[in-house]
N, C-alpha and C positions, 0 to 999 in steps of 0.2 A: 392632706389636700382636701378643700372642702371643693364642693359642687357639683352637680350631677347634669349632664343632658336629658332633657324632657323626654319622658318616656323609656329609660334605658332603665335596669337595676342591676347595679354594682355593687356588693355588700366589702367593709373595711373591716378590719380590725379596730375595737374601739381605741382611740384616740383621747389620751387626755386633754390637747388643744379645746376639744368640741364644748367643754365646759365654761373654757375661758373665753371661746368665740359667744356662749349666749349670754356669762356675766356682761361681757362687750354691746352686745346688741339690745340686751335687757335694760344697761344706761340711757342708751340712745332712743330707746320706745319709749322708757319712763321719762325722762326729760321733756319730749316733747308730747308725751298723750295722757300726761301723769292725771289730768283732769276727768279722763275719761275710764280709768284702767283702778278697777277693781283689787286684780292681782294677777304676777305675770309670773309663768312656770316654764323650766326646761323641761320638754315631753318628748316622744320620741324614742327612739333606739339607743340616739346620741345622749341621753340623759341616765341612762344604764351603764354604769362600768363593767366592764368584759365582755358588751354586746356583739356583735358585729354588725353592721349601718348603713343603710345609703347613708355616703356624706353630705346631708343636709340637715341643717339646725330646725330642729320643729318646737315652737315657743307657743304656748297657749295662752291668752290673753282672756280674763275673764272683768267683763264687763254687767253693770247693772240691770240694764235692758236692752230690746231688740232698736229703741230710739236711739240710743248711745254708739250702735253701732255703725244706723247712717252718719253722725257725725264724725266717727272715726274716720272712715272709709277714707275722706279727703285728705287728712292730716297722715294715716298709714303712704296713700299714694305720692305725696309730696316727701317723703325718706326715701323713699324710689321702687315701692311693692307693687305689685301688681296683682290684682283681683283673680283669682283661679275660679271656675265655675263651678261649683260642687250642687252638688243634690240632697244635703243634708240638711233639713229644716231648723232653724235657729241655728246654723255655724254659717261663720264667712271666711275663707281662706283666699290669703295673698303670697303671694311668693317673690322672693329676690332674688335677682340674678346676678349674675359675674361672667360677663365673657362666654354671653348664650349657655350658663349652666346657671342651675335653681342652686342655692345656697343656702336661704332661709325659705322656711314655710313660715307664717302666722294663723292656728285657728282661736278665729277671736268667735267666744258664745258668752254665753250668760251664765256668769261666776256661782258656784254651787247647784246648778241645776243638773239632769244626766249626764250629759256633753262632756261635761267638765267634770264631775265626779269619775264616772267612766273612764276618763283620760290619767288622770292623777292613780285611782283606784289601780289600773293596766299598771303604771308604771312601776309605783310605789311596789306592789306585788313582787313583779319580777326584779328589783332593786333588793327585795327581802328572801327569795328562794332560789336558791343555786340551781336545785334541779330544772325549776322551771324557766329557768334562762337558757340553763342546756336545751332545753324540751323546744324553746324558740329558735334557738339558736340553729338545729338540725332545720325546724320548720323554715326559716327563710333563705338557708342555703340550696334545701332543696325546690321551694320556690325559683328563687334565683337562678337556678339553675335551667331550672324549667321555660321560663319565662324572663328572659333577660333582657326584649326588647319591646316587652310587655307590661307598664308599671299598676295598668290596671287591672289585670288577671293576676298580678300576684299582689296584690292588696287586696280585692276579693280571697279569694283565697286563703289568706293568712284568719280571714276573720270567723270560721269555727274555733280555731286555737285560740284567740283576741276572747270571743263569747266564754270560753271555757274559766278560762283564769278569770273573766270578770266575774262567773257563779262563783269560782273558788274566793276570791277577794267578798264578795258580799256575804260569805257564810264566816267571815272573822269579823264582818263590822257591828 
């Protein structure tokens, strides 16, 4: 089942579907914003095999520049996303929904810059150490547990673990 109600965290079992929902959705961005899109990656929890995830697809979208991205903006909201307000300087994040649940995230930044190293860097990481999937795995059960109808105390949260594996990942590159 994909989609989550705003603000709730629900962790799944990973899901092999969740791959073939963002080959799916990965057509349908590149088709229509191919002009504008860098390069588009499965990120996320859902992008880790054996994770366990809110079900929601998180697609990273790297683009050339900060101009590239107001153009996007319009062509993203006409596929049917919607603009999420984030505080991150140089990311834009949209979200889609289904029957008042978020399904897809988009954070679109600018293609090899921190943002985007960062992201790939986190995922790649834990897609290559067992341990340290287990090591997340504990961390957002016991998040989730804590914080279930809280999605932004437990995304805070997560992110000393998130720092940690990104020193580990920097000290192999």
């Amino acid at each position: 089942m994909l989609g989550l109600e705003p603000g709730l965290v629900k962790l799944e079992p990973y899901n092999d579907k969740w791959s073939k929902l963002f080959d799916e959705e990965r057509e349908l961005l590149s088709s229509h914003l191919k002009e504008f899109i860098v390069a588009i990656e499965h990120v996320g929890s859902t992008s880790i095999e054996g994770l366990f995830a809110k079900p929601i697809i998180d697609i990273a979208i790297g683009v050339s520049s900060l101009n590239v991205i107001i153009k996007l903006k319009e062509k993203v909201k006409a596929l049917g996303y919607v603009e999420v307000p984030v505080s991150i300087d140089g990311k834009h994040v949209f979200a889609r929904y289904k029957e008042q649940k978020i399904t897809h995230f988009l954070h679109v930044m600018i293609y090899n810059q921190n943002l985007w190293i960062d992201q790939i860097s986190f995922r790649d990481y834990l897609r290559s150490d067992p341990d340290a999937k287990i090591e997340y795995i504990k961390t957002k059960e016991e998040l989730a547990n804590k914080y279930p109808n809280d999605v932004v105390s437990y995304t805070n949260n997560k992110k000393e673990f998130i720092d940690n594996i990104l020193k580990r990942a920097k000290k192999l590159q």
